[in-house]
N, C-alpha and C positions, 0 to 999 in steps of 0.2 A: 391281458395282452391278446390280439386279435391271431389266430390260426396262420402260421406263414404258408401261405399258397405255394403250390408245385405248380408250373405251368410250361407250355410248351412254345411259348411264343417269348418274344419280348416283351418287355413294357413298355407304355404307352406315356407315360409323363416323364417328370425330370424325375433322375435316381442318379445315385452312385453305385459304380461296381465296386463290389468289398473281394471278393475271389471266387476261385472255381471251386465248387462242393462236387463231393463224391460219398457214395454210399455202397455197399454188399449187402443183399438181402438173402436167406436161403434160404430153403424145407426140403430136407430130408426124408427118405422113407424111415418108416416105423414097425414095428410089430402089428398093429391094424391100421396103418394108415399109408397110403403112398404120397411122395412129395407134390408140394399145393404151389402153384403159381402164384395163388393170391396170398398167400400167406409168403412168402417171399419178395412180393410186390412189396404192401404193406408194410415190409420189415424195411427195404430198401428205400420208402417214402419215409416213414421213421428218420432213419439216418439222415437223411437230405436236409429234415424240418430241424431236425437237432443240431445239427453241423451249423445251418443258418442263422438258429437261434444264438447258437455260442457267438456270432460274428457279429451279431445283430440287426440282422438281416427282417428284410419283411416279405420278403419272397426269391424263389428261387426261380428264374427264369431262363428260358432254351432249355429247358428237361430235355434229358435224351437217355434212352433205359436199353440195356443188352441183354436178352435175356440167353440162358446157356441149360440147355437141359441136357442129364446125365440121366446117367441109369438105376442110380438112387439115389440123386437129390437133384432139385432146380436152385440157380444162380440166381439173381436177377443185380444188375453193374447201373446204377445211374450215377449222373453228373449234369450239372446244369451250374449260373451265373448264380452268386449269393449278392443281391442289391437289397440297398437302403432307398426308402421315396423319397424325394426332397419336395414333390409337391404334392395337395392334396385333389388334383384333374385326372387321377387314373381311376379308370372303369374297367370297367372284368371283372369276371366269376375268380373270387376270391378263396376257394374251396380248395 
C-alpha cells in the first residue's frame, strides 16, 4: 500500500470525500529534554495518515495544523479532507 499523503491543497482529479480527519500530537518537557515541535509534528501527521488509513483513504487533503505552545509541552491540532481517488490523472508530490 502506497504512503497516504498529507497535503495542503486540494486534489486535482476525480475523488470522493470519505470525512474530516483530525489528529493531537505533543512533546512534553523531560528530565534532559525540553518539548520538540517536530516530534509533535510527526505524531499529529501519524494520526491524520492512520485516521485516513482506517477510512480508506489515499490522501488527506486542505491540511491545516494549529500549533499551541505551553510552558512544558507543545500541541500540535491538525485536520484536513480524508479522500478516496477515483481517477488515476492526479499528479503531485505524493510524500
Amino acid at each position: 500500500m502506497m504512503a497516504i499523503s498529507l497535503v495542503t491543497y486540494p486534489p486535482q482529479g476525480a475523488h470522493v470525500v470519505l470525512e474530516i480527519v483530525a489528529a493531537v500530537g505533543f512533546s512534553k518537557d523531560g528530565i534532559f529534554r525540553a518539548p520538540d515541535l517536530g516530534i509533535a509534528m510527526q505524531a499529529c501527521r501519524a494520526g491524520l495518515r492512520l485516521r485516513a488509513q482506517e477510512l480508506g483513504a489515499d490522501m488527506v487533503a486542505d491540511c491545516q495544523f494549529h500549533v499551541n505552545f505551553g510552558s512544558k509541552a507543545v500541541n500540535v491540532t491538525g485536520f484536513g479532507t480524508a479522500i478516496r481517488i477515483t481517477s488515476s490523472s492526479v499528479e503531485g508530490n505524493h510524500g
